[in-house]
C-alpha positions in Angstrom: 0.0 0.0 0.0 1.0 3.7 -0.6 1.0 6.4 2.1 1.8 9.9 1.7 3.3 11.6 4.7 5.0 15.0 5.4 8.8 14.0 6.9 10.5 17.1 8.1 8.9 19.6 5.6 9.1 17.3 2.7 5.7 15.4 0.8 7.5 11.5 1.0 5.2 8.6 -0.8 5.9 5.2 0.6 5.3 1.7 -0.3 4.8 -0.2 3.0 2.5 -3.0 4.5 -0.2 -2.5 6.8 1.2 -4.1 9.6 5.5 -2.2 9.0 5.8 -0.7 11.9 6.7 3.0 11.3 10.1 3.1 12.8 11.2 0.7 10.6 10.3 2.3 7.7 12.3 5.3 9.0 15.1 3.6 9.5 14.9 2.1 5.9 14.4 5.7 4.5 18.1 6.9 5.7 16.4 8.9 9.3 19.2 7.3 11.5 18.3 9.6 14.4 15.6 7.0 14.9 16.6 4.3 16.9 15.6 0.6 17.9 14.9 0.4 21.7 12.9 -1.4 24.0 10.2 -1.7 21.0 7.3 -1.6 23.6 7.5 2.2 23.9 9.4 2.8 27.2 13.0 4.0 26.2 11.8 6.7 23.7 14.9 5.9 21.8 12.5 5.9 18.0 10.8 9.3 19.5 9.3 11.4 16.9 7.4 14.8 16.7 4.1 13.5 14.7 1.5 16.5 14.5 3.3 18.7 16.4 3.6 15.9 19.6 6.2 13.7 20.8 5.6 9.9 19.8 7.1 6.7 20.0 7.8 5.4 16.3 7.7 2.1 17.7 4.3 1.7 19.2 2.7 3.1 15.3 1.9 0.8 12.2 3.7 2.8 9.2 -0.1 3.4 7.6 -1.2 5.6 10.4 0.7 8.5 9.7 -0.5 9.2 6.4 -1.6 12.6 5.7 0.1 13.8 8.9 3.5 15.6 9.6 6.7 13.9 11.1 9.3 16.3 12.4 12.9 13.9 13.0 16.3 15.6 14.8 17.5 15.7 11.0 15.3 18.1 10.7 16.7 20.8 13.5 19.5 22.1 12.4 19.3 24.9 10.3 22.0 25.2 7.6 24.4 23.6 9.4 23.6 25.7 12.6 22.3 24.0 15.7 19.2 24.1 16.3 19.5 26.5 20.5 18.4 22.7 21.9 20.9 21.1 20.2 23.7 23.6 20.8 22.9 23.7 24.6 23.1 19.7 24.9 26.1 20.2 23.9 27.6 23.1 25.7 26.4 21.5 29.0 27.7 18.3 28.3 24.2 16.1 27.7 25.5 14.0 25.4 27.3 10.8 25.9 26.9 7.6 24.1 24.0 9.6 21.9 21.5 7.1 21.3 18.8 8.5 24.3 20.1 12.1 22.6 17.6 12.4 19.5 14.9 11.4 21.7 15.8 13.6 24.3 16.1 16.8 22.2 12.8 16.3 20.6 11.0 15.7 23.8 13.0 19.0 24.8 11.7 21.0 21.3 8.1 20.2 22.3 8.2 21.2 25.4 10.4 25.1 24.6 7.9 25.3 21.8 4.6 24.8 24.3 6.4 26.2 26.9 9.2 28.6 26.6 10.3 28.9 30.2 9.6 25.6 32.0 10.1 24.8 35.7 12.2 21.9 36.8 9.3 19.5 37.1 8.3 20.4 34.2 11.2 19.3 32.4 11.6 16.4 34.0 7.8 15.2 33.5 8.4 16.2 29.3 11.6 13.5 29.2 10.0 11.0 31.6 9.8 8.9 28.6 13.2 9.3 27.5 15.9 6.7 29.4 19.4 7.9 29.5 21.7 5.0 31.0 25.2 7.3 30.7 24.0 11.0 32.2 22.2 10.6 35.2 19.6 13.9 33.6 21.6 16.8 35.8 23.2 17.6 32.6 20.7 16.9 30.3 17.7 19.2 32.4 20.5 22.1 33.0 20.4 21.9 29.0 17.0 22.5 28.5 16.8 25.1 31.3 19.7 27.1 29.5 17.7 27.1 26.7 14.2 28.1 28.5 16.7 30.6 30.5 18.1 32.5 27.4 14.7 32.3 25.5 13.4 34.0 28.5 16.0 36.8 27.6 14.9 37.4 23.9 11.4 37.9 25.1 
């Protein structure tokens, strides 16, 4: 079957199955960022932004995303400038191994975009989904609060 979905700005047709599970057919279009977890939905490891929401690519058949819009960390960076998320992960140290990392930043986008100056708990309650075995979060929560800080300072 053909579906027809909007992957980081772009119209993208597919050919998938009904039952191809939608991270899969990410990871077979070249998204990398996109990774293979648990696979029931706890890790958030294949997070995505699907309608402008954090979802687990896992836990969705391929078909039910057609006609919506898919927002992967390939996306973020704009002209080869980091994306302030990104660039703060970074600067705080938030990134180890990488593989919670995509995940985590798009949890983080979703959050700055619905709310620009979170409080701790709210951080912590938009990347409860995300597991990071290397970090421990200090690092990874002073990163989104740097961002939420300096937006804060642009307003």
């Amino acid at each position: 079957m053909q579906i027809e979905v909007k992957i980081n700005r772009v119209l993208k047709r597919f050919e998938t199955s009904p039952g191809e599970i939608l991270l899969d057919l990410l990871r077979r279009e070249g998204y990398k960022s996109v990774k293979r977890g648990c696979e029931t939905g706890e890790c958030g490891a294949c997070s995505i932004i699907l309608d402008g929401k954090l979802a687990k690519s896992c836990l969705l058949f391929a078909p039910q995303v057609s006609g919506h819009n898919i927002i992967t960390l390939e996306s973020l960076a704009n002209s080869g400038e980091l994306q302030p998320v990104q660039q703060a992960f970074l600067d705080e140290g938030a990134v180890q191994c990488g593989f919670c990392t995509p995940g985590m930043i798009l949890a983080a986008k979703v959050l700055l975009d619905r709310t620009p100056h979170p409080s701790e708990e709210e951080i912590k309650e938009a990347i409860s989904g995300n597991l990071c075995r290397c970090t421990g979060y200090v690092k990874i929560i002073r990163a989104i609060k740097k961002v939420g800080e300096t937006l804060n300072k642009n307003v």
